[in-house]
C-alpha positions in Angstrom: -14.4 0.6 6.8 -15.5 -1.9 9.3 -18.8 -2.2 7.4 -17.0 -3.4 4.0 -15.5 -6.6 5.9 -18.0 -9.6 5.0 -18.6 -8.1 1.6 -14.6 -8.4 1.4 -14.5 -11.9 3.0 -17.3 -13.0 0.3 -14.8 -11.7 -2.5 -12.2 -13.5 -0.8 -13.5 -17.1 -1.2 -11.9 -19.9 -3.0 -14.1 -19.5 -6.1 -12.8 -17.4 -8.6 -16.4 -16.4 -9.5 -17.5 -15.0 -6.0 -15.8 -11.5 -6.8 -18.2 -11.0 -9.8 -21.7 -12.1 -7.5 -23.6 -9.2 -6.7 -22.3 -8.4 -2.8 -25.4 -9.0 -0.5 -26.8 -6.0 1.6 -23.8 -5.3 4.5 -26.4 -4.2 6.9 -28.7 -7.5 6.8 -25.0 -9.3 7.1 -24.0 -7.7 10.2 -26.9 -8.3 12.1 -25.4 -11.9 12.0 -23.8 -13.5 14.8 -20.1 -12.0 15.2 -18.4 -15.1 15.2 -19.4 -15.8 11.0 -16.5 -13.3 10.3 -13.5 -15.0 11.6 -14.5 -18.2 10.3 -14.7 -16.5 6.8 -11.1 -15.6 7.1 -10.4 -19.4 6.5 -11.4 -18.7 2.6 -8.4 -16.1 2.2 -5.2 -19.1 0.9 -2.2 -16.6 1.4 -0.9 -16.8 4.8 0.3 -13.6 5.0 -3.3 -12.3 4.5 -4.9 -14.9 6.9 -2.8 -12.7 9.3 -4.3 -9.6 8.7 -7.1 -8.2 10.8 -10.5 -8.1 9.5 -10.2 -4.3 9.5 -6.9 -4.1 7.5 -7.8 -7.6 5.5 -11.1 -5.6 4.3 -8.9 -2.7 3.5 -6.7 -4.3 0.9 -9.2 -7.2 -0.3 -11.7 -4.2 -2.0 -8.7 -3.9 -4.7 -7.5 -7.5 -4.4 -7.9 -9.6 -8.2 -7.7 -13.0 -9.0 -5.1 -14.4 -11.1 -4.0 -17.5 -12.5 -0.4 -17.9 -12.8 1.0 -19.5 -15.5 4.4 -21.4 -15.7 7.0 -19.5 -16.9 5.3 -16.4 -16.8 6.9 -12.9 -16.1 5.8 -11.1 -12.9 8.2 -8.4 -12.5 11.3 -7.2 -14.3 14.8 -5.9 -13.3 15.1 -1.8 -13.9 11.7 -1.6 -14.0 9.1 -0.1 -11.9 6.9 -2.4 -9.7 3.6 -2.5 -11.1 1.6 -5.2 -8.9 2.1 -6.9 -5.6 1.3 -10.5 -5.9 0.1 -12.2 -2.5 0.4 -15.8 -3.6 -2.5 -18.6 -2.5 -0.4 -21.2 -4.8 2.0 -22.3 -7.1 5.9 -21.0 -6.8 7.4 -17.9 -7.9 11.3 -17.6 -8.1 13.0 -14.7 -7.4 16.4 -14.2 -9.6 19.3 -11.8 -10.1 20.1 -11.7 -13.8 23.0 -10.3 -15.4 25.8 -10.9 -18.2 23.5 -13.6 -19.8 23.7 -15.1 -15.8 21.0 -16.2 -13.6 20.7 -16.9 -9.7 18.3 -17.8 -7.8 17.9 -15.9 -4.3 14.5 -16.9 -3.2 11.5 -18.7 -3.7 7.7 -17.8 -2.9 5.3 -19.6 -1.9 1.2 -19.3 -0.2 3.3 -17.7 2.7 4.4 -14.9 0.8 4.8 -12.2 -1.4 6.2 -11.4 -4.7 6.7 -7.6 -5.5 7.8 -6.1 -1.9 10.7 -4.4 -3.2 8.7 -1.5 -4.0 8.8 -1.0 -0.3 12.3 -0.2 -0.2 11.1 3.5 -1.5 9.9 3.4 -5.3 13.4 2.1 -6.6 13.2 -0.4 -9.9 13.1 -3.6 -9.4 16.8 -5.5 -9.0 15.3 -8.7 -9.3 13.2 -11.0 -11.9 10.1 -12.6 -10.8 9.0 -15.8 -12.9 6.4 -18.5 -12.1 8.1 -21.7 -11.8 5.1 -23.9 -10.6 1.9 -23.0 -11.9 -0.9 -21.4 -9.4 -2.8 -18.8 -8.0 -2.3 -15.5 -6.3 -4.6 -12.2 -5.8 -2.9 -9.1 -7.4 -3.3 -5.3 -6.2 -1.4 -2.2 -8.0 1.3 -1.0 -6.2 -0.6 2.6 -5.9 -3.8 1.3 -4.8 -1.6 -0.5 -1.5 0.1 3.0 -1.3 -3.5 4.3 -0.3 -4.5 1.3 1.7 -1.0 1.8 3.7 -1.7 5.6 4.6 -4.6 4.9 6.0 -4.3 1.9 8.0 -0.2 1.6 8.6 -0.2 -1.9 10.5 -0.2 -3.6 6.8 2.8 -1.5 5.9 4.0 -3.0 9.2 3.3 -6.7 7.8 4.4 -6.3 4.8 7.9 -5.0 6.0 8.1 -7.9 8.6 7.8 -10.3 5.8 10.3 -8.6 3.2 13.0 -8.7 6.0 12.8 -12.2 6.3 12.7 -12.2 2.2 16.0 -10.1 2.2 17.7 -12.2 4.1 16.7 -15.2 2.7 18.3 -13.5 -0.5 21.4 -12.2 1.0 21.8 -16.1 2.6 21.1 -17.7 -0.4 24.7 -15.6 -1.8 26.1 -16.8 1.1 25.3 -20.6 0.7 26.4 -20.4 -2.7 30.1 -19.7 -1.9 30.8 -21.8 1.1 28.3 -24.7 1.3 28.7 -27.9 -1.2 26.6 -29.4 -4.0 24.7 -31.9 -1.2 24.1 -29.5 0.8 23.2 -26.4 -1.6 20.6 -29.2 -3.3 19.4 -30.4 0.1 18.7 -27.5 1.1 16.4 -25.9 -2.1 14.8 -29.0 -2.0 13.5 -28.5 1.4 12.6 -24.5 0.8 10.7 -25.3 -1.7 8.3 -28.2 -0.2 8.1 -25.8 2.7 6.8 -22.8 -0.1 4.3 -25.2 -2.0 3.5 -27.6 1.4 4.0 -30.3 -0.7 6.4 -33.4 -1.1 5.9 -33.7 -5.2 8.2 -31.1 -7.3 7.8 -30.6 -10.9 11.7 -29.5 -11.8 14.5 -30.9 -13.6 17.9 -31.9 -13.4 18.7 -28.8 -15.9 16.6 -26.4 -13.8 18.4 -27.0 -10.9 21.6 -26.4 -12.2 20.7 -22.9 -14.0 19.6 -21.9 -10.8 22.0 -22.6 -8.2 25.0 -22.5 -10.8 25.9 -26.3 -10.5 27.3 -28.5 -13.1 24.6 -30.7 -14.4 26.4 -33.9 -14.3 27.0 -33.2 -10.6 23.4 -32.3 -9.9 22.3 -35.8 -11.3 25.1 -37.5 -9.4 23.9 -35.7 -6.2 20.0 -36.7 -7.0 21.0 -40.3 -7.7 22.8 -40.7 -4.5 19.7 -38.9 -2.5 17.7 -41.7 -4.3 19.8 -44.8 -3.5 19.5 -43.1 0.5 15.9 -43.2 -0.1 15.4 -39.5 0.4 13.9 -38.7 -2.5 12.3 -40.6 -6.1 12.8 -39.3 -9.4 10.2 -39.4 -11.9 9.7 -37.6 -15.4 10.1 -34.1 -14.6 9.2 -34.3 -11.1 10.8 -35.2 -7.6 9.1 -36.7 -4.4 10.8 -36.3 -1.1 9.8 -39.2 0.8 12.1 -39.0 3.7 12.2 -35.6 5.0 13.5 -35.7 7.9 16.7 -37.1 6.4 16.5 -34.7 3.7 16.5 -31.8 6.3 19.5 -33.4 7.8 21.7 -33.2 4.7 20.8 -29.5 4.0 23.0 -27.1 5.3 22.8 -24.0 8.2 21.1 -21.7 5.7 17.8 -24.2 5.8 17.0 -23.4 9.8 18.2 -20.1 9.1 15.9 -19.2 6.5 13.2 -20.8 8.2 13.5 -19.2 11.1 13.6 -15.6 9.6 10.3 -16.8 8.2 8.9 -18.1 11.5 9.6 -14.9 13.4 8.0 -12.8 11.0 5.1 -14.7 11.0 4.8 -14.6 14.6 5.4 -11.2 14.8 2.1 -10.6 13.2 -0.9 -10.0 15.6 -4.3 -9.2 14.7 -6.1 -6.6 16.4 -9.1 -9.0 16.9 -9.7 -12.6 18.1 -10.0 -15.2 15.7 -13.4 -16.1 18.3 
């Protein structure tokens, strides 16, 4: 398998038209100095794939696919089978319980994660509803092709479950804020989440968006926004909003932002690679 990783790290770069070039002779590419792989590892744009080793990184990347994702679009369904893992380079993908003609939000996805872990819970239908709220990018692998991978080199399966307990408990939180923590706060606090998802300060959502998702009034999401404006926190434009003091903003979220983040800072560190990055 070792022989497949800079054939795999060439398929991995940021052009979407690398994966279709003819791969160049593995043998020749070897014979290059060791320290050309790692550096390759700084074309792969999901995080939780920058963590893999090269070993388990050229395991899943020979069955990784490129794929824009579009707004709105449908990435996975409630009652329904998981079909494809999505390991996201860009973009946002929001994670939603849907019931009774209801929606609520319990998570969003970013380049840091994942969408279509739940599969790892044991072949159970989906609960959720996965829908592209900011345009992107991700690479794509069928759920029985990673079954495969997983046997045979169980530290991604290892990964990959680091990362969905963090996602679950962002989920289970997110219930959680929604019952005991106010409007400011609840607002605040998405806000930050998703900056921290996209690494950006620019948002493209609405007033109305905001309120289907976290079940607030709309009047009351527009008072809150206005107010974060006049505190200089944030500037609303057409369809978009810019934080512009973070900080600040972070300040007026509630508990469940540190939380969160912290789930998501453990698992990240509790990924190792089994070789140096020199």
């Amino acid at each position: 398998m070792t022989d497949h990783v800079p054939a795999v790290l060439e398929a991995l770069d940021s052009s979407g038209n690398v994966a279709r070039k003819p791969v160049p002779d593995t043998h020749q590419m070897l014979r290059r100095p060791a320290a050309v792989c790692p550096d390759a590892r700084s074309f792969v744009k999901n995080a939780l794939l920058a963590k893999f080793s090269l070993q388990d990184l050229a395991a899943v990347g020979q069955f990784l696919e490129p794929i824009v994702l579009r707004e709105r679009m449908i990435l996975q369904e409630p009652k329904r089978p998981v079909e494809h893992v999505y390991f996201m380079e860009s973009g946002l993908v929001s994670l939603r319980i849907v019931a009774a003609g209801s929606m609520l939000e319990t998570a969003v996805i970013g380049y840091r994660g994942v969408a279509g872990t739940s599969f790892l819970w044991g072949g159970y239908p989906s609960t959720h509803r996965s829908v592209v709220l900011f345009p992107g990018s991700a690479r794509r692998i069928r759920v029985e092709d990673l079954h495969g991978v997983m046997k045979e080199r169980p530290g991604i399966r290892e990964r990959l479950f680091e990362y969905l307990q963090a996602l679950t408990f962002q989920c289970v939180q997110t219930g959680l804020c929604g019952v005991r923590h106010d409007r400011e706060q609840r607002l605040a606090n998405w806000l930050c989440l998703a900056s921290d998802a996209v690494d950006a300060r620019v948002l493209p959502v609405t007033h109305d968006y905001l309120s289907s998702v976290l079940g607030l009034r709309r009047a009351g999401v527009t008072e809150t926004l206005l107010r974060f404006e006049e505190q200089g926190l944030i500037r609303k434009m057409r369809g978009v909003l810019q934080i512009d003091e973070r900080e600040s903003l972070e300040q007026k979220a509630c508990c469940c932002y540190k939380l969160v983040s912290s789930a998501y800072a453990s698992s990240q560190s509790a990924f190792s690679t089994s070789e140096p990055m020199s």
